[in-house]
BABALUM-744525 format. One record per residue (C-alpha): residue in one letter; x, y, z. Coordinates in steps of 0.1 Angstrom, whole numbers, padded with zeros to 4 digits, always signed. Example, Ala and Ser with C-alpha at 12.3 -4.5 7.8 and 13.67 -1.06 7.14 Angstrom:
a+0123-0045+0078 s+0137-0011+0071 
This chain:
x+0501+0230-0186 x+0494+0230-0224 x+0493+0267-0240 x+0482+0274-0273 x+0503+0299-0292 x+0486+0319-0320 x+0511+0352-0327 x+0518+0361-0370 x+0549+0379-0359 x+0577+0350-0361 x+0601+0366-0335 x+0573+0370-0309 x+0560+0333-0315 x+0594+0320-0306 x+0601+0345-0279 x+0564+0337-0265 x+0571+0299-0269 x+0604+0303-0253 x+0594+0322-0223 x+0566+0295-0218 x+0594+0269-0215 x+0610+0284-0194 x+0580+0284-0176 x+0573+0249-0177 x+0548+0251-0197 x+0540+0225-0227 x+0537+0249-0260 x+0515+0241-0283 x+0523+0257-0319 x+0531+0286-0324 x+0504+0291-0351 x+0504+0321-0372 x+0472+0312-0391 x+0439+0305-0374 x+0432+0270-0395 x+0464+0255-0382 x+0451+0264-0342 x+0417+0250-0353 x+0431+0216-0365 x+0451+0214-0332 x+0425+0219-0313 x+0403+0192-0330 x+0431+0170-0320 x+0432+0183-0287 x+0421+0217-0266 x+0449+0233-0245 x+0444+0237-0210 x+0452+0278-0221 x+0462+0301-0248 x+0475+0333-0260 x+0459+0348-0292 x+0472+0377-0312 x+0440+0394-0324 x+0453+0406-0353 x+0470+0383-0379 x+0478+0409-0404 x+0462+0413-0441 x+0430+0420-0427 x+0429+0388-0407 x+0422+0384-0372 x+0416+0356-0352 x+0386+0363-0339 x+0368+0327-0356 x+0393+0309-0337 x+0388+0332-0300 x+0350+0320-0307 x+0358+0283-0306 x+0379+0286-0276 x+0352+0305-0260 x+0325+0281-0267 x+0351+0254-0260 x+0358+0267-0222 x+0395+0273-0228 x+0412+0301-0210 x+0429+0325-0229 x+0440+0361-0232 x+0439+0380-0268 x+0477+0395-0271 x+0471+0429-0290 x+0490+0463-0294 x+0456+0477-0308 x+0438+0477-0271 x+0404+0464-0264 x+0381+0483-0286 x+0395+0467-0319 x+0376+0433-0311 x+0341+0419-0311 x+0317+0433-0288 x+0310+0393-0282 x+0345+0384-0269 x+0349+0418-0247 x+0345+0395-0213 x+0381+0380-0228 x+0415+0392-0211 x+0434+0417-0227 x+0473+0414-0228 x+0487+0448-0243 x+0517+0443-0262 x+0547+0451-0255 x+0536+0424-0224 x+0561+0410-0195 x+0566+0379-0181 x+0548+0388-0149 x+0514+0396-0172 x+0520+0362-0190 x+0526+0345-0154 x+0496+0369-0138 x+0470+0347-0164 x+0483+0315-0163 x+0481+0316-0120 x+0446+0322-0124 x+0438+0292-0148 x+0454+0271-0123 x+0432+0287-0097 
């Protein structure tokens, strides 16, 4: 399967990606900026992704949870800040509290095969 990585922190985008290897999973990214995901996914939507919410400096990535929303593309918002930090409009989207486990990474991805 083809995941979409969108994390700012560089040590959690290569433990992320490297987890989802180890998976067998095709990463896709890591992004830390929204514009880079975008472009990628004009090339090509993933069959999933995980989405920091927030991207530090008063960025979040809630432009780019939108397209993958309208888009159909499973994915999980990765956050230490806990569901009430984004957009009523996107609360329907799964919630992974950081620090996550493997098991909650594994947990969404069985049910996108599903």
């Amino acid at each position: 399967m083809k995941v979409l990585v969108l994390e700012d922190d560089p040590l959690l985008q290569i433990d992320l990606a490297e987890v989802l290897e180890i998976m067998g999973h095709e990463v896709v990214g890591p992004f830390s900026e929204e514009d880079l995901a975008m472009r990628s996914c004009d090339a090509s939507l993933p069959d999933a992704a995980f989405v920091d919410y927030n991207l530090g400096k008063d960025r979040t990535s809630s432009g780019f949870a939108r397209r993958l929303f309208r888009d159909g593309v499973d994915f999980a918002f990765l956050t230490a800040h806990g569901r009430q930090h984004l957009p009523s409009d996107l609360h329907e989207v799964l919630v992974i509290e950081k620090p996550y486990t493997e098991a909650d990474l594994e947990k969404f991805l069985g049910a996108v095969r599903n």
